[in-house]
NUTOR-489620 format. One record per residue (C-alpha): x, y, z; residue number from 0. Coordinates in steps of 0.1 Angstrom, whole numbers, plus 5000, padded with zeros to 4 digits. Layout:
! residues N
panu X=X	Y=Y	Z=Z	i=NUM
...
//
This chain:
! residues 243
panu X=4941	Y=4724	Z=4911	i=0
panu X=4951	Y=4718	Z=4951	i=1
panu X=4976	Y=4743	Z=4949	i=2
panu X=4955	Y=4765	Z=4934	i=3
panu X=4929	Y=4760	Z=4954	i=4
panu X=4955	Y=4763	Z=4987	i=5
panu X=4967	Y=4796	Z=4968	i=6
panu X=4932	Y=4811	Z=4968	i=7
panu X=4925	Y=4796	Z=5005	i=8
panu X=4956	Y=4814	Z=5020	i=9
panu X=4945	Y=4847	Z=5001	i=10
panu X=4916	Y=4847	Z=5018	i=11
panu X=4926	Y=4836	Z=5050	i=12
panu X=4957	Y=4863	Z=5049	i=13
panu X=4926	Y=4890	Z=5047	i=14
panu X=4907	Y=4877	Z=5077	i=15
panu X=4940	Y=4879	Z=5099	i=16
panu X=4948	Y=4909	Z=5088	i=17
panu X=4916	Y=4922	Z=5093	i=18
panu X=4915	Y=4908	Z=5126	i=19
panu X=4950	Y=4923	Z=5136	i=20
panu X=4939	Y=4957	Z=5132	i=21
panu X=4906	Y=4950	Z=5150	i=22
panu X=4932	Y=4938	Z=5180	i=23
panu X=4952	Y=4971	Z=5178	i=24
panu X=4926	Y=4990	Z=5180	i=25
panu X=4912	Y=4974	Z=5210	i=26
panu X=4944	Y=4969	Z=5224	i=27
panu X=4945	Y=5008	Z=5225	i=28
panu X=4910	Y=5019	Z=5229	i=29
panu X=4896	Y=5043	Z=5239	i=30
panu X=4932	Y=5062	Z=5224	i=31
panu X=4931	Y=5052	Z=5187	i=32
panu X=4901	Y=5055	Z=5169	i=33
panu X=4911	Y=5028	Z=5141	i=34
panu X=4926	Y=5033	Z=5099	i=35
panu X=4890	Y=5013	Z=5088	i=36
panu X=4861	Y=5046	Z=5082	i=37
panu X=4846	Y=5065	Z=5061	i=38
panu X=4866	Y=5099	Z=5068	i=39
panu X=4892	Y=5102	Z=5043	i=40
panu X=4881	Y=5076	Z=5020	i=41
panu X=4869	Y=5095	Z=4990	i=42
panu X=4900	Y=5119	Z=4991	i=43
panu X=4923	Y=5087	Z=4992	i=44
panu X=4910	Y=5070	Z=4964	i=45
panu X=4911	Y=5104	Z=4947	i=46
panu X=4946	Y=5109	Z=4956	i=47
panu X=4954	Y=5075	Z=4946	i=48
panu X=4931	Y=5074	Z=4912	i=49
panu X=4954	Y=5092	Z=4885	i=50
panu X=4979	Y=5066	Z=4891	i=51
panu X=4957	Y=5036	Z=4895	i=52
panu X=4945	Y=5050	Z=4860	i=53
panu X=4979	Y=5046	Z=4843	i=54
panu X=4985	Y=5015	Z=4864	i=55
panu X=4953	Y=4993	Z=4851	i=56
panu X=4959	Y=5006	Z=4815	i=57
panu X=4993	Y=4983	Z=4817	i=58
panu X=4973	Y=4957	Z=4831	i=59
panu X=4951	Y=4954	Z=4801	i=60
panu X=4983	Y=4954	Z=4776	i=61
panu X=4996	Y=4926	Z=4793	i=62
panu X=4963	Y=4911	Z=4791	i=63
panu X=4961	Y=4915	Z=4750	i=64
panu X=4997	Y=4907	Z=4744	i=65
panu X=5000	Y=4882	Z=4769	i=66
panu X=4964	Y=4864	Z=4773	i=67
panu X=4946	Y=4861	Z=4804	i=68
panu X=4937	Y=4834	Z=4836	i=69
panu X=4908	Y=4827	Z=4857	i=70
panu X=4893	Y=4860	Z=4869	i=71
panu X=4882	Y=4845	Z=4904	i=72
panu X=4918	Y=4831	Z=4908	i=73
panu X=4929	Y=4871	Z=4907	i=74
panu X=4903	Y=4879	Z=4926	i=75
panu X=4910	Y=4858	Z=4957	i=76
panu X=4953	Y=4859	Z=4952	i=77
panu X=4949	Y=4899	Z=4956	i=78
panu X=4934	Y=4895	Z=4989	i=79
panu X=4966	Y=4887	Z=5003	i=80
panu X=4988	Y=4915	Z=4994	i=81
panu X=4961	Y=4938	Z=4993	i=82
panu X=4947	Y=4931	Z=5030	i=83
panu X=4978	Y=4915	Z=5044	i=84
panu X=5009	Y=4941	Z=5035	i=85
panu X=4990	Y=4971	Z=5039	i=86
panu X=4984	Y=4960	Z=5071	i=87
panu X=5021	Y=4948	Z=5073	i=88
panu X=5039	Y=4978	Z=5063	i=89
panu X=5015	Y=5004	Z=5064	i=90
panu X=4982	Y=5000	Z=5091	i=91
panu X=5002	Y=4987	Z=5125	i=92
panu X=5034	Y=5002	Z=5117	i=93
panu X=5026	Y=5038	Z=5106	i=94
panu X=4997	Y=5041	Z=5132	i=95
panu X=5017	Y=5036	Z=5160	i=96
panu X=5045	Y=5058	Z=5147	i=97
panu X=5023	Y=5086	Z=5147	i=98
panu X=5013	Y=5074	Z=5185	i=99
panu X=5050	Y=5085	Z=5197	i=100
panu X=5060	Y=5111	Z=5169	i=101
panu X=5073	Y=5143	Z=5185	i=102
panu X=5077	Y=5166	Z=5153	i=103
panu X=5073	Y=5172	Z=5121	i=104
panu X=5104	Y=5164	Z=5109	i=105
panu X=5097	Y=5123	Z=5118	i=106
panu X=5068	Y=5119	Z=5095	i=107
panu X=5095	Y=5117	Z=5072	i=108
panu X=5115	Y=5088	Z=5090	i=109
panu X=5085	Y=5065	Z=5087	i=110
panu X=5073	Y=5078	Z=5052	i=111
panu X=5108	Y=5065	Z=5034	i=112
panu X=5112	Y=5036	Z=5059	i=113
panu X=5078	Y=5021	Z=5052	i=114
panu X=5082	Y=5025	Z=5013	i=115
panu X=5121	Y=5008	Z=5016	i=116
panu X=5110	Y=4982	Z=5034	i=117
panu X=5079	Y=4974	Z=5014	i=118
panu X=5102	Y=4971	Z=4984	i=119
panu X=5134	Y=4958	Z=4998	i=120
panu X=5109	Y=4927	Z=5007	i=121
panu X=5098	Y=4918	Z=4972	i=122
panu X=5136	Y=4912	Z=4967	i=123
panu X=5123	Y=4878	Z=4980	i=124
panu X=5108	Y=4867	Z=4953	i=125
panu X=5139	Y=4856	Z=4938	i=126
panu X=5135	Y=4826	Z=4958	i=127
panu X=5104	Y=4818	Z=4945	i=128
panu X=5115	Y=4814	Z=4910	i=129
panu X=5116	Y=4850	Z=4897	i=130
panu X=5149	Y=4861	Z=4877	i=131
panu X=5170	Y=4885	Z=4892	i=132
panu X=5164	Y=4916	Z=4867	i=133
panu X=5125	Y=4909	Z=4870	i=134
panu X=5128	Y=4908	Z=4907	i=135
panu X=5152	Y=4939	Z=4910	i=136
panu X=5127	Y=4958	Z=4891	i=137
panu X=5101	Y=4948	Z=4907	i=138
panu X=5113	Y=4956	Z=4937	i=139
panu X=5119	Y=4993	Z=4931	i=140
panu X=5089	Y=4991	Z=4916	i=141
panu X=5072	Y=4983	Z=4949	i=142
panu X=5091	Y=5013	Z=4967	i=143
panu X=5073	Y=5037	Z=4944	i=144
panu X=5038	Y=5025	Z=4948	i=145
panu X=5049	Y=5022	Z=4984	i=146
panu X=5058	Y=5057	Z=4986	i=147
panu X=5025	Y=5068	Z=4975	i=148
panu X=5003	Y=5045	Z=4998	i=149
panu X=5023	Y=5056	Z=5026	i=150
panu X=5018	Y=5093	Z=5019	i=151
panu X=4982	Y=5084	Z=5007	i=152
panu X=4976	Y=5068	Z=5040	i=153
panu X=4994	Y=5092	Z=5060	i=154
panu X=4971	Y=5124	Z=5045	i=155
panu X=4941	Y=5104	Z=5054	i=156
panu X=4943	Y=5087	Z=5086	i=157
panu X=4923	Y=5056	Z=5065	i=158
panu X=4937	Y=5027	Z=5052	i=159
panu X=4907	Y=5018	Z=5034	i=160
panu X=4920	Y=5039	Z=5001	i=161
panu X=4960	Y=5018	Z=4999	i=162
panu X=4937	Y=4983	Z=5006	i=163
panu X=4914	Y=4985	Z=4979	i=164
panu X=4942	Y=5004	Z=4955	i=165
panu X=4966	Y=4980	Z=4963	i=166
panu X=4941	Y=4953	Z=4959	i=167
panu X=4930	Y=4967	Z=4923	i=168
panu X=4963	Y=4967	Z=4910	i=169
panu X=4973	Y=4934	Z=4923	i=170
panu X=4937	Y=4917	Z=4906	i=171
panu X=4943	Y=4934	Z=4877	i=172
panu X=4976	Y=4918	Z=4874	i=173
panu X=4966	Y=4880	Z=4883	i=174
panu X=4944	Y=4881	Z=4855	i=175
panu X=4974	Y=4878	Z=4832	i=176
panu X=4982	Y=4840	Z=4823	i=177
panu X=5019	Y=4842	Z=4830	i=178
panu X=5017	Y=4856	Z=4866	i=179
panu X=4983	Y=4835	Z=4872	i=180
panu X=5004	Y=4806	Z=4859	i=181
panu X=5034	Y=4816	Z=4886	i=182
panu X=5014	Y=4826	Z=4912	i=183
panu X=5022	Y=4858	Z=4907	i=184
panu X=5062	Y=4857	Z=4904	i=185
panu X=5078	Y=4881	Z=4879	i=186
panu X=5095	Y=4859	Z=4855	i=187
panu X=5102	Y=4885	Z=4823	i=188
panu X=5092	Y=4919	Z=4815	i=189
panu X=5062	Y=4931	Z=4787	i=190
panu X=5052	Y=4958	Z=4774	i=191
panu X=5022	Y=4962	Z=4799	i=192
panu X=5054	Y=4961	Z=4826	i=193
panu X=5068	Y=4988	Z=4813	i=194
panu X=5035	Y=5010	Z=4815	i=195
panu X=5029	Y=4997	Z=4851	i=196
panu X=5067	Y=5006	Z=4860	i=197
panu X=5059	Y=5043	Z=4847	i=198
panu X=5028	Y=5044	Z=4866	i=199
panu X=5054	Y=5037	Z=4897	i=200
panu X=5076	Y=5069	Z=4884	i=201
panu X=5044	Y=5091	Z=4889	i=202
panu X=5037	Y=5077	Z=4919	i=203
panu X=5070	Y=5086	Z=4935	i=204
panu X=5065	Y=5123	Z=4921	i=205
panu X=5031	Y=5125	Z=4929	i=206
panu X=5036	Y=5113	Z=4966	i=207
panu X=5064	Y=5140	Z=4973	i=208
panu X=5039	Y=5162	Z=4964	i=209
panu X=5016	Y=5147	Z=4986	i=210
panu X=5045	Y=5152	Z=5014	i=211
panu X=5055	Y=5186	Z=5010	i=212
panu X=5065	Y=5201	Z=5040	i=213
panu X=5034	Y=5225	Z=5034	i=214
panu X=5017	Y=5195	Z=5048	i=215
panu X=5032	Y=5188	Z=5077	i=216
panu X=5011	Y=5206	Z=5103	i=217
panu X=4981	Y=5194	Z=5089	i=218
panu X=4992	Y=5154	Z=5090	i=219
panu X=5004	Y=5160	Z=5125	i=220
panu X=4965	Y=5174	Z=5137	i=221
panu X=4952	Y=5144	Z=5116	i=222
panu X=4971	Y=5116	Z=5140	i=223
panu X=4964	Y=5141	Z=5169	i=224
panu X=4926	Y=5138	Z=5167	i=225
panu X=4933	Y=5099	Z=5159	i=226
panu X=4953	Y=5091	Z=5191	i=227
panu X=4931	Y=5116	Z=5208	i=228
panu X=4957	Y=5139	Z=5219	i=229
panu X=4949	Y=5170	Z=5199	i=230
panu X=4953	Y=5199	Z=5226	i=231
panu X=4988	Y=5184	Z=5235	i=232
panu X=4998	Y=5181	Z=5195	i=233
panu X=4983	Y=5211	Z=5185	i=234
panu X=4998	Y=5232	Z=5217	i=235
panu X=5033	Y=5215	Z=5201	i=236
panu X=5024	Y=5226	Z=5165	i=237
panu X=5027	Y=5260	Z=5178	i=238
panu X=5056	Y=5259	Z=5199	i=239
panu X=5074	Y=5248	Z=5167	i=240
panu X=5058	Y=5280	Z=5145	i=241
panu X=5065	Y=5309	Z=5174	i=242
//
């Protein structure tokens, strides 16, 4: 019950700071940056993100009938961390100020893959918290697909609001299950709910290339432009890189 309660304490607390550290950047950069937490480009977000949560939750609840299911609360508080703390991690800081030095079009790119690799490559780690390797292997390119999409979710929008609560909602529905509320949320074997999660992470690597098509290039550039408040200068570069 301590660790459980330490589990649910930390979950919380990993929310606050990560809450507080994009309050800090954007202060640190005020008047320039006008912050990733607003109402603008919420609703098209969650829209863009919602096909794929879909398929997601319906693995969720497989696991839940074929596995059996933990304390609700639990999940709710252990999906504050992930949900709060990495986007802020490896999308919010990172990304935002990207976009503060990008010179082209051609570098969204760079920070699109980077972001997702990274954000997978790191939930090799959980190897060393008792997952087994194949678990953690999938799992971990796994995590580059749903990264790929909340990068190019979060990119389109200029909000982080959309990945947070997406990222959250997955990660909830998943604590529920008694195996991974039991483990804290370590991947020790693979379901069949797995399997429909993992295939809501192959449509989320097509859908966000879609969502990255070059078509959109010009318009993701004016997005960060108006956001770091250097829109004539951007948009002056835009066309230079047409004529």
């Amino acid at each position: 019950i301590n660790g459980r309660t330490a589990d649910n304490a930390s979950g919380v607390g990993a929310a606050i700071g990560a809450l507080a550290a994009l309050l800090i950047f954007k202060l640190w950069f005020k008047p320039a940056y006008d912050g990733c937490l607003h109402k603008y480009g919420l609703k098209e977000g969650l829209l863009m993100l919602l096909p794929f949560l879909i398929i997601h939750w319906v693995g969720s609840v497989v696991s839940w009938i074929t596995l059996g299911t933990g304390p609700v609360l639990v999940a709710f508080l252990r999906a504050s961390a992930p949900g709060f703390g990495e986007e802020v991690m490896f999308r919010g800081l990172g990304v935002a100020n990207y976009m503060r030095k990008i010179k082209s079009e051609n570098q969204i790119k760079i920070i699109f893959w980077l972001s997702a690799i990274v954000f997978g490559l790191i939930h090799l780690s959980n190897i060393f918290a008792g997952g087994d390797l194949k678990s953690t292997f999938i799992q971990a390119v796994y995590a580059i697909g749903v990264g790929m999409l909340f990068g190019a979710v979060y990119l389109n929008t200029g909000n982080l609001w959309p990945t947070i609560l997406g990222h959250w909602s997955v990660d909830f529905m998943e604590m529920i299950r008694v195996d991974l509320s039991a483990s804290g949320g370590v991947m020790v074997g693979m379901g069949i709910g797995d399997w429909i999660t993992i295939a809501a992470s192959v449509f989320a690597v097509f859908w966000a290339l879609h969502l990255m098509k070059p078509e959109r290039n010009a318009q993701i550039m004016e997005l960060w432009a108006k956001k770091w408040n250097n829109t004539e200068s951007n948009t002056q570069k835009i066309m230079g890189q047409s004529l």
